[in-house]
N, C-alpha and C positions, 0 to 999 in steps of 0.2 A: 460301359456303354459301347467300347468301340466296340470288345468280343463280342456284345448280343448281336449288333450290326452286321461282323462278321460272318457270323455263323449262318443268318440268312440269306448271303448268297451263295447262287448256285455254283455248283463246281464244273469249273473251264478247263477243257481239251486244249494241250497247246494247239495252236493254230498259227503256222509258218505261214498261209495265207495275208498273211501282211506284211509277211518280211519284210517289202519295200517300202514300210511306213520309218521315213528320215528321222523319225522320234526315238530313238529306241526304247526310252521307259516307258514311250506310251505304246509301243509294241509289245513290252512286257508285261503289261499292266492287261491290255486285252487277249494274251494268249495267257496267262493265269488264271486271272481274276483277283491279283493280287494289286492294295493300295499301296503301292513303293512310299510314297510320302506319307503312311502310319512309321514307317521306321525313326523314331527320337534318338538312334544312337546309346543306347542304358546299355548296351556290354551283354546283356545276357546269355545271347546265341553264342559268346565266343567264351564266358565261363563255362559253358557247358559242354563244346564242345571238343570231343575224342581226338580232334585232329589240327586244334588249334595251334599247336607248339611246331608243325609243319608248317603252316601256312604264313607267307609271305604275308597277306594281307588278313584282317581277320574279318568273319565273316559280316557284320557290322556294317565295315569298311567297303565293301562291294558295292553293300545298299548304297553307302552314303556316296561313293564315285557314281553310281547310278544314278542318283536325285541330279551331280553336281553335270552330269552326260560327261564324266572323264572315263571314254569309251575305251581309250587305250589302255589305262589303268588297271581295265577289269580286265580284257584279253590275254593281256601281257605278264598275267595273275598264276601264281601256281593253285589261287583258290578253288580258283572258277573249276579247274579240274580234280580237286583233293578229295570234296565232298562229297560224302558216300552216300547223302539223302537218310541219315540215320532218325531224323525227326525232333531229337533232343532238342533243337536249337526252336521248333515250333511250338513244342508244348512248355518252352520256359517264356516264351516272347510274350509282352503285356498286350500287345496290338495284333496278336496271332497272324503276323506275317510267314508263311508258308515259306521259306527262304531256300529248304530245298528243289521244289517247286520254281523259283526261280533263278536259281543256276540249272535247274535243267533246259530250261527256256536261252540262256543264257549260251550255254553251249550250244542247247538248236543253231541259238542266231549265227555263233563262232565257225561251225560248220559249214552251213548252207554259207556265209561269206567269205569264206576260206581266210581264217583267222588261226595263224599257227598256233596250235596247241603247247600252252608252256610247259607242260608231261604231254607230249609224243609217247610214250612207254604206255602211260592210263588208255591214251585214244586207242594204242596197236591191242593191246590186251582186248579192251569192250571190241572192235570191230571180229579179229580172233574167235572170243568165246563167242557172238554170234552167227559167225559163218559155221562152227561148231554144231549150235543148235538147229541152225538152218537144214545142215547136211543130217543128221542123226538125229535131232528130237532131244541131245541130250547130250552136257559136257562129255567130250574125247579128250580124257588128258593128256595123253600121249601126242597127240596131234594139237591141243591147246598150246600144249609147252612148245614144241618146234615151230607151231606158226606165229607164236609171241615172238620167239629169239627170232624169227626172219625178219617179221617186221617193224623189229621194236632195232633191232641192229646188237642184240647180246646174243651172240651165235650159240654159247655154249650156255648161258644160266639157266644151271637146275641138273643140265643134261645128268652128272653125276649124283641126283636122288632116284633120274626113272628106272635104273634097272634093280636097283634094292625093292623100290615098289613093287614092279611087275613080279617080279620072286616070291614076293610076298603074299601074292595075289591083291594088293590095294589098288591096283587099274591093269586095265583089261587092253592088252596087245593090240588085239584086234577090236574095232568102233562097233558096235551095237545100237541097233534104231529101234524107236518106240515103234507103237503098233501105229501110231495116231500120226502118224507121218503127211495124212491129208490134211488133217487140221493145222500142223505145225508147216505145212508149205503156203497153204492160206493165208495165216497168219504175215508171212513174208512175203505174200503177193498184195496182200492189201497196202502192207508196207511202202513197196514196189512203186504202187500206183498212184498212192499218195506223197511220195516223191518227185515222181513224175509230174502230176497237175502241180507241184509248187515250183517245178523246175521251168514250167509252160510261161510265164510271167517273164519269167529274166529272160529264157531265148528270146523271147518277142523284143524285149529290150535291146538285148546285144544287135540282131536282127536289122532292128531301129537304125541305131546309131551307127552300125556298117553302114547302111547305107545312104547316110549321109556323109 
């Protein structure tokens, strides 16, 4: 009964537009469209899970800190960052909780409130491979790998694979951009913008409270 339930509703764009709701599950709940409190705890997501024997916490355990609002708990998590969004953990859940779904939501919130990343390395890599696509349309591994080791702080990891590759010809010296360069700058300008209006709420805040 709960999956027929499920499946009728519609599917929700995160929406950081409420970031500033002091709830947090009920901010997660409206930027998925997922019922956190369907979670009973049965284990399944973390039987199933590729990346379980990593994680601090098991995926489960996020939900269940989330019900209990032990906010710290889940920030201060190497979960929150582990999960690859592989899906296994939502096609075994009895109450078809989308759990990928919310850790991405999850993260949102971690960032927009500058919530240190317990893998810094995971954050430098995804920001990295997107400035990548930003510029080119398309991974630059050679520039992927230097800009991980700068901003990850492993100056040299890997460097000893890129020049066997490049001989190889398995990546390409010099970066190469798609034809579709307008669409992919788009793409990050919409981004852009929609950062922007949810950065517009807190300046007025900060704004606020200067000047008082």
């Amino acid at each position: 009964m709960i999956g027929s339930r499920r499946r009728t509703q519609p599917e929700a764009a995160l929406d950081l537009s409420i970031r500033h709701d002091p709830d947090l599950i009920t901010y997660i709940e409206h930027a998925t469209g997922e019922n956190i409190r369907n979670c009973y705890q049965c284990g399944k997501c973390a039987a199933g899970c590729p990346l379980s024997a990593a994680m601090d916490l098991q995926p489960q355990q996020i939900l269940r800190a989330l019900q209990l609002g032990q906010t710290d708990l889940i920030f201060s998590s190497d979960t929150l960052w582990l999960c690859v969004s592989c899906q296994t953990c939502v096609t075994r859940c009895p109450c078809e909780v989308d759990l990928p779904r919310v850790m991405d939501a999850l993260r949102a919130w971690a960032v927009v409130h500058h919530h240190a990343a317990a893998q810094r390395e995971i954050v430098a890599f995804q920001r990295t491979f997107l400035k990548s696509i930003e510029l080119t349309g398309r991974v630059y591994e050679i520039g992927l790998i230097g800009g991980y080791n700068l901003t990850s702080g492993h100056l040299f990891s890997s460097f000893d694979l890129a020049a066997p590759m490049v001989l190889k010809g398995k990546i390409k010296p010099i970066p190469q951009r798609v034809k579709a360069m307008d669409e992919v700058a788009g793409i990050f300008r919409r981004a852009r913008e929609l950062r922007e209006r949810e950065a517009q709420p807190q300046r007025a805040e900060e704004e606020k409270g200067g000047g008082h």
